[in-house]
C-alpha positions as CSV (number, residue, x, y, z in Angstrom):
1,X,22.8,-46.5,8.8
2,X,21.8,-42.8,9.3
3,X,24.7,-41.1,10.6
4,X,24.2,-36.9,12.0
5,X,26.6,-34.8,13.6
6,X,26.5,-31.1,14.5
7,X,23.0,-30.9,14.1
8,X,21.1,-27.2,15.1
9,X,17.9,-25.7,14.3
10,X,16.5,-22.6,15.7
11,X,13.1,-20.6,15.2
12,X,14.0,-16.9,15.4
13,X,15.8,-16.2,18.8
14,X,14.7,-19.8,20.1
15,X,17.0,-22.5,19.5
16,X,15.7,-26.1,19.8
17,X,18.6,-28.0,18.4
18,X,22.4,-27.3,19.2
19,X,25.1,-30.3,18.5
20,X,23.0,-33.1,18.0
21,X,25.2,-36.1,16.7
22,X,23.4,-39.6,16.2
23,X,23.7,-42.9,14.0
24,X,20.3,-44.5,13.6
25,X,20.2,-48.2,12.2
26,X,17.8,-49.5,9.5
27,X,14.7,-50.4,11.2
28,X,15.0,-47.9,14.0
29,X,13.7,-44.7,15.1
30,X,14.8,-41.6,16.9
31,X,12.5,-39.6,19.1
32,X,13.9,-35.6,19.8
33,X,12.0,-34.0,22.6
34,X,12.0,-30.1,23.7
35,X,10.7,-27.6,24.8
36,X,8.3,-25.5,21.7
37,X,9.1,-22.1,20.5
38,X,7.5,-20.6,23.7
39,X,10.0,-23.1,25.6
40,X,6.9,-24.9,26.8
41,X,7.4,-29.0,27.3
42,X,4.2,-31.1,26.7
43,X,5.4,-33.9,29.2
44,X,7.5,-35.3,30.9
45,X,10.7,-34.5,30.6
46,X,13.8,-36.6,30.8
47,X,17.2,-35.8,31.8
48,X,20.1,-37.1,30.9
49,X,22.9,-36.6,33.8
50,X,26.7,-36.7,33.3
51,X,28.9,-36.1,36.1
52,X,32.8,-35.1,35.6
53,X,34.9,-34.6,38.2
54,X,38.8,-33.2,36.8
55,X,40.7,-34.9,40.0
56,X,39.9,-38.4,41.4
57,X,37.4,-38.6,38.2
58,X,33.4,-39.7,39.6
59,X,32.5,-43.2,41.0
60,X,29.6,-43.7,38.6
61,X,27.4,-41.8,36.4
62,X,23.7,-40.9,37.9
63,X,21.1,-42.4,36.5
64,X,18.6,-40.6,34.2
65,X,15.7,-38.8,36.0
66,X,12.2,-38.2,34.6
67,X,10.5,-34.2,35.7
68,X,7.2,-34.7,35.9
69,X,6.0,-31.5,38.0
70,X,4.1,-28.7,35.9
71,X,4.6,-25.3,36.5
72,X,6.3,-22.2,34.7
73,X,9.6,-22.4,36.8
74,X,10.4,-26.2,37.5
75,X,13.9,-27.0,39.1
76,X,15.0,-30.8,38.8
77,X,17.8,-31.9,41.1
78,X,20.4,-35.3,40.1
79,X,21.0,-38.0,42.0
80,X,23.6,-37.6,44.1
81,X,27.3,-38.7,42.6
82,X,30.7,-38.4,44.7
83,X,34.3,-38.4,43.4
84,X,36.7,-41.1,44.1
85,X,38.9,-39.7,46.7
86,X,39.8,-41.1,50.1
87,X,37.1,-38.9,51.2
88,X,34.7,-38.7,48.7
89,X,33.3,-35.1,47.4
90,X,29.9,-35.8,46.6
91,X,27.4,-33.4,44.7
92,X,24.3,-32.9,42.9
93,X,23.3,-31.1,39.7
94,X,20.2,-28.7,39.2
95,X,18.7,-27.8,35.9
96,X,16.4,-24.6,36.4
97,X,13.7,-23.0,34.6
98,X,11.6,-25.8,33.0
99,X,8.6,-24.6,31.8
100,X,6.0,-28.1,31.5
101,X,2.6,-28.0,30.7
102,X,0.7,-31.7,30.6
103,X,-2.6,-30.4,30.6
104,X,-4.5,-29.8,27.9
105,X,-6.7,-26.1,28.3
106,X,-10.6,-26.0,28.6
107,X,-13.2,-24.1,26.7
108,X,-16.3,-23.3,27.3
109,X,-19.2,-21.1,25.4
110,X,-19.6,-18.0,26.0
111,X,-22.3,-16.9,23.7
112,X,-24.3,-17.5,20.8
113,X,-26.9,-16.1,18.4
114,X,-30.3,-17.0,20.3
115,X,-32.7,-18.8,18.4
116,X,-36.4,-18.2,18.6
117,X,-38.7,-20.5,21.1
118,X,-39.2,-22.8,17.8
119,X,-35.0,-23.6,17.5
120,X,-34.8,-21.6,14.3
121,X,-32.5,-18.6,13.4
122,X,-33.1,-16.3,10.8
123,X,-29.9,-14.7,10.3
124,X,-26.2,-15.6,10.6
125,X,-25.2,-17.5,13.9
126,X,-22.5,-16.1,15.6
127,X,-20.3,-18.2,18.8
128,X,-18.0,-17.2,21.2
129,X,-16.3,-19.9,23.2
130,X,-13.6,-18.6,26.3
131,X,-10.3,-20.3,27.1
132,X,-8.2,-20.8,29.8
133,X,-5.2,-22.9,31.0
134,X,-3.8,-22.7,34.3
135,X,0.2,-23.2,33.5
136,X,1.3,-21.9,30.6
137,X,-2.2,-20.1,30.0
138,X,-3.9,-19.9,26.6
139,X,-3.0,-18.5,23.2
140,X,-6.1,-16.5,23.2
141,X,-8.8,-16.2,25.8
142,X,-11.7,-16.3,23.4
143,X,-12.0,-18.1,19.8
144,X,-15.1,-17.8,17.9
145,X,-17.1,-19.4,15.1
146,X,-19.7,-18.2,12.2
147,X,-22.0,-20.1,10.4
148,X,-23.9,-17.9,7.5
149,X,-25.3,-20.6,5.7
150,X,-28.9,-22.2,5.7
151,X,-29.7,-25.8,7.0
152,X,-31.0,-27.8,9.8
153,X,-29.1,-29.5,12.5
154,X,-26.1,-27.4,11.8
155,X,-22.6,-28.0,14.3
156,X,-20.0,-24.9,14.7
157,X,-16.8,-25.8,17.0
158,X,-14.4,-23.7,18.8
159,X,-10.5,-24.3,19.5
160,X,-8.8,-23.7,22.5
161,X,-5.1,-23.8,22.4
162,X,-2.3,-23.2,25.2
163,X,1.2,-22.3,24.9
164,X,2.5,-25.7,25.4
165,X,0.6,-26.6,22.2
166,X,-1.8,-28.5,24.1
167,X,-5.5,-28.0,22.0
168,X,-9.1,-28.7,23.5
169,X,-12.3,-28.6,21.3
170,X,-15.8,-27.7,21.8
171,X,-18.3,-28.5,19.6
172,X,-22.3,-26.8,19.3
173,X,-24.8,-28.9,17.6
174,X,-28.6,-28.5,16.2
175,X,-27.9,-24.9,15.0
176,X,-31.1,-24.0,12.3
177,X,-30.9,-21.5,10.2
178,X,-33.6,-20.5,7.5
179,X,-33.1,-16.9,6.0
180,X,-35.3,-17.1,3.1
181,X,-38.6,-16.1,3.4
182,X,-41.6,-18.3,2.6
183,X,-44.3,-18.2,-0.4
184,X,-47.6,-17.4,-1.0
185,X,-49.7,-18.1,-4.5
186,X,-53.2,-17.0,-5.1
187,X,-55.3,-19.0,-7.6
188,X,-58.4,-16.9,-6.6
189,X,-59.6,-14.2,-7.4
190,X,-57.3,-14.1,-10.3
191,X,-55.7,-11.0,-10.5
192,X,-57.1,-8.2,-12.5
193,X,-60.1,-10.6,-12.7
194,X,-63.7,-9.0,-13.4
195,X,-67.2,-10.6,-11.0
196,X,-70.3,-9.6,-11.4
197,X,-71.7,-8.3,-8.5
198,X,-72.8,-10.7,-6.1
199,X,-71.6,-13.6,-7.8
200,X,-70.0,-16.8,-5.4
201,X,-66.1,-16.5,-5.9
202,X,-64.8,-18.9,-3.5
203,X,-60.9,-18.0,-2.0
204,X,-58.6,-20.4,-3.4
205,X,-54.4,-20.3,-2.4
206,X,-51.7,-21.9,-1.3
207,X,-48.3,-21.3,0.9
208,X,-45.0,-23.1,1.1
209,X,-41.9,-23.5,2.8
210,X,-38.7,-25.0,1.8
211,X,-36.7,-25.2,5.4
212,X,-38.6,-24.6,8.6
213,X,-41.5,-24.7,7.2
214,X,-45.0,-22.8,6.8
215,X,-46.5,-21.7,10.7
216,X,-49.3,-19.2,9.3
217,X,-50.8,-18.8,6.1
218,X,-53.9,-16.5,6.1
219,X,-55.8,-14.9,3.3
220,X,-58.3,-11.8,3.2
221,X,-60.7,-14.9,3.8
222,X,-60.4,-18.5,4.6
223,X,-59.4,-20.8,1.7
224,X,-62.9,-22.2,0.0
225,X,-64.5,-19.1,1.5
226,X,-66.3,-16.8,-0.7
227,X,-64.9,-13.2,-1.2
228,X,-66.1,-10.1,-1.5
229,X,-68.4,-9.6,-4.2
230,X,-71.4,-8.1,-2.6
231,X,-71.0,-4.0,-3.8
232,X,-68.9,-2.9,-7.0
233,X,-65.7,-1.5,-7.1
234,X,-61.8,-2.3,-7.4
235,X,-61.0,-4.7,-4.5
236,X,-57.8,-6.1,-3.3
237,X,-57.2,-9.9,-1.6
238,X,-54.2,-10.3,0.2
239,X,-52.4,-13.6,1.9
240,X,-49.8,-13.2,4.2
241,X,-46.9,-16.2,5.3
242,X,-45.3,-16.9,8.0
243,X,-42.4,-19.7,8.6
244,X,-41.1,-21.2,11.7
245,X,-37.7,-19.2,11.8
246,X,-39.7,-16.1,11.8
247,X,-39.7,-15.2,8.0
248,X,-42.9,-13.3,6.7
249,X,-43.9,-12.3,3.3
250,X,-47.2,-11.3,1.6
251,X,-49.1,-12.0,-2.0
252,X,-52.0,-9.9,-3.4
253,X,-54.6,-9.9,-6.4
254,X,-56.4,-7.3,-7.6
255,X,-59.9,-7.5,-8.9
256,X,-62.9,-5.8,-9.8
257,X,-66.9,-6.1,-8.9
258,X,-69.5,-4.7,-11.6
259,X,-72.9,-4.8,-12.4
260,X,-74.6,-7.2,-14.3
261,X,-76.1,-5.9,-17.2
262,X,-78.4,-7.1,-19.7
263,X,-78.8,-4.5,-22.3
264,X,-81.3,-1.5,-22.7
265,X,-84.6,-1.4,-23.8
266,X,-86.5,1.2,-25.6
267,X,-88.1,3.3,-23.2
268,X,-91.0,4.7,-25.7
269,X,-93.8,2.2,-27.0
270,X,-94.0,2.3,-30.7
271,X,-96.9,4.3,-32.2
272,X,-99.9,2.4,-33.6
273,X,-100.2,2.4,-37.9
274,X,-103.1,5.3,-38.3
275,X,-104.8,4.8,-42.1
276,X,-104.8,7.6,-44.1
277,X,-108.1,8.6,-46.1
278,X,-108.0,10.6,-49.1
279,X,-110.4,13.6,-48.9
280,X,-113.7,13.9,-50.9
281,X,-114.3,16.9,-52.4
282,X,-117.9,17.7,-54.2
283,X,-118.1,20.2,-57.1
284,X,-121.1,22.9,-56.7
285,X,-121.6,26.4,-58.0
286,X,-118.7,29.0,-56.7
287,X,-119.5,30.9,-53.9
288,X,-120.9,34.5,-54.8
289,X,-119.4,37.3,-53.6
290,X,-120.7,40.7,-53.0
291,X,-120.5,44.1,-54.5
């Protein structure tokens, strides 16, 4: 046996428990009902009547009544109970000032991060949901959620409470979010790669997604198309990426056109071998010379 007397509990200026004395037996239980720290009851309440009358003493004891009217300023009137004189006295008892809430407050959404026309967001999803009770009113008139990280078919719930303690729950489901932004890889041109000019490159590259996945992937040129190679010169070919939560990001190669060249050629014909003849010369008398 469990045996209590003089029990009292109180939470700050609100006291929920003054002289409770009880034996329990093994095997039983003991329910204590109240009124919360706002001095809200949940449901029904019970109350337990006792009638004294310091004369004739009372015929019988009321019964117990049961309050089941909400509202903030409930009055609940006894059974009426007479004394036991000749002519009876009879009276009833009042208890005033109940404050019972059985309903449970409601919550609806008030906002949300939009997603795009695909179902995707791109950044952090923020929720509003409002609240309201109609008898003890709620805790707060708007809660609110945040969900910041990346995934598909996401669900963010908001919490409405009232100041009976009575909660209600809303939950929002399918929320997307992809914040990273897709790739893009070039295979060719290679970068810094040298063509000659005119010579068939053909555009080869790739993009990819991890989340929502890849809507637009477009290069200077369609992939197995041929790029520019037709006049010399630094060029540049560029892909650019889009995914379906509205992500974009680019890739680019650099490369370079010249001519083809062969070599040079000498640009004077070589001189035919002339032979060379040694000269005769014939021994005769000297010349004479005058005086």
């Amino acid at each position: 046996m469990i045996r209590a007397a003089g029990l009292e509990k109180a939470y700050g200026d609100k006291r929920v428990l003054r002289g409770l004395d009880f034996e329990l037996e093994r095997g039983g239980f003991l329910v204590v009902t109240g009124p919360n720290g706002a001095g809200w009851y949940r449901n029904n309440v019970r109350i337990d009547w006792t009638a004294t009358d310091p004369g004739s003493g009372v015929q019988s004891q009321p019964p117990d009544t049961t309050v089941s009217t909400q509202g903030a300023d409930v009055t609940a009137t006894s059974p009426l109970v007479c004394d036991k004189a000749p002519t009876p006295n009879c009276g009833r008892g009042t208890v005033t000032g109940l404050k019972i809430d059985k309903t449970a407050p409601t919550i609806a959404l008030s906002s949300r991060t939009p997603a795009n026309a695909a179902g995707w967001n791109n950044t952090d999803v923020a929720l509003t949901w409002n609240c309201s009770d109609a008898v003890s009113g709620p805790v707060a008139n708007q809660v609110s959620a945040s969900l910041t990280g990346e995934g598909e078919a996401q669900n963010a719930t908001g919490n409405c409470a009232d100041r009976a303690g009575h909660t209600s729950s809303q939950t929002q489901s399918g929320i997307n979010i992809d914040k990273t932004s897709p790739i893009s890889q070039i295979t060719t041109p290679a970068n810094d790669a040298v063509y000659l000019l005119n010579a068939i490159v053909n555009a080869a590259y790739g993009c990819a997604d991890a989340l929502s996945g890849v809507t637009a992937c477009a290069g200077t040129v369609g992939a197995g198309a041929a790029v520019d190679t037709a006049t010399v010169g630094d060029k540049t070919f560029s892909v650019s990426v889009a995914d379906a939560a509205g992500n974009q990001s680019a890739a680019s190669h650099s490369y370079t056109v010249q001519y083809a060249f062969s070599g040079f050629s000498n640009p004077i014909a070589a001189m035919p071998a002339m032979p060379m003849t040694p000269a005769r010369w014939s021994e005769g008398p000297a010349p004479a010379s005058g005086t």
